[in-house]
C-alpha positions in Angstrom: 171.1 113.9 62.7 169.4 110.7 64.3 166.5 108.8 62.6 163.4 109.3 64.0 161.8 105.8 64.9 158.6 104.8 66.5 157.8 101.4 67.4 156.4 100.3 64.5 160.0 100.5 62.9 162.0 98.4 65.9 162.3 94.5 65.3 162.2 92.7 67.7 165.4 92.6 69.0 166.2 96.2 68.6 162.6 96.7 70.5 164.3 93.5 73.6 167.5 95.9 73.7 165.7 99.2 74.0 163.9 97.7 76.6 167.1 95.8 78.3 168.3 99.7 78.8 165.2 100.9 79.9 165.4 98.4 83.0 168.9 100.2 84.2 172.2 98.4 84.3 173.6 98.8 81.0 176.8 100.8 79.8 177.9 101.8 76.8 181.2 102.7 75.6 182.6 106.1 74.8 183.5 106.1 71.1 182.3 106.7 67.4 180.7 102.9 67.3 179.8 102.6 71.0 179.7 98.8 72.4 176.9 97.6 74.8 177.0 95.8 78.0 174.0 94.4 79.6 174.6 93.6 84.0 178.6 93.8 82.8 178.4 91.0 80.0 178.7 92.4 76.4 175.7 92.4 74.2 176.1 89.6 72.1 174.2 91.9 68.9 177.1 94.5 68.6 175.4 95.5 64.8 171.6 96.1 67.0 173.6 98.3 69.6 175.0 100.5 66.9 172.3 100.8 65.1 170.5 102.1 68.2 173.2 104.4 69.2 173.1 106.1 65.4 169.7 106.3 65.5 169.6 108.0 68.4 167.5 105.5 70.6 170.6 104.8 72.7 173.2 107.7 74.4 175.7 107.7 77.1 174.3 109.1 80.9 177.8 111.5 80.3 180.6 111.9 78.0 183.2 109.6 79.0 187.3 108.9 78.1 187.3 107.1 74.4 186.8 103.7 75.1 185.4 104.1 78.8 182.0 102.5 79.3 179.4 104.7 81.1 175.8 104.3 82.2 173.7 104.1 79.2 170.6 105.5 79.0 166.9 105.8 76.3 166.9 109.3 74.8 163.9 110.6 74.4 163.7 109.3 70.6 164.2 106.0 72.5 161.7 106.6 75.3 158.8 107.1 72.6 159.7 104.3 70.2 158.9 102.3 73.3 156.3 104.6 74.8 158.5 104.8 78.3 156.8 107.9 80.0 159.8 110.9 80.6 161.0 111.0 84.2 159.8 114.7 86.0 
């Protein structure tokens, strides 16, 4: 089950990351410790991105081939901890 978190738990680079996704562009990979790229470059905090993705701040747009990178995207956990407003 992911962590709950709220913004008052992020650091800061956890919080830069969150936000990084937020702005579109990133992908994540389809596997058990997904990887992050950020406008096709990998993130250079691997540890931050799976933290985010087993907390459930990060997720995959869709389910992908193992080791295919996708669109990633907030989940709602991920919207709130950075108070993003949920798309209609």
């Amino acid at each position: 089950m992911p962590h709950e978190s709220n913004d008052s738990d992020l650091n800061h680079r956890e919080r830069a990351t969150l936000q990084a996704v937020a702005a579109g562009g990133a992908e994540i990979t389809a596997s058990c410790e997904p990887d992050l790229f950020l406008d096709g470059l990998a993130c250079c905090d691997q540890a931050t991105a799976h933290r985010l993705a087993r907390r459930g701040l990060i997720a995959p747009a869709f389910e992908g081939k193992p080791g295919q990178r996708v669109p990633a995207v907030l989940t709602e956990a991920g919207r709130a901890a950075l108070s993003v407003p949920v798309a209609a």
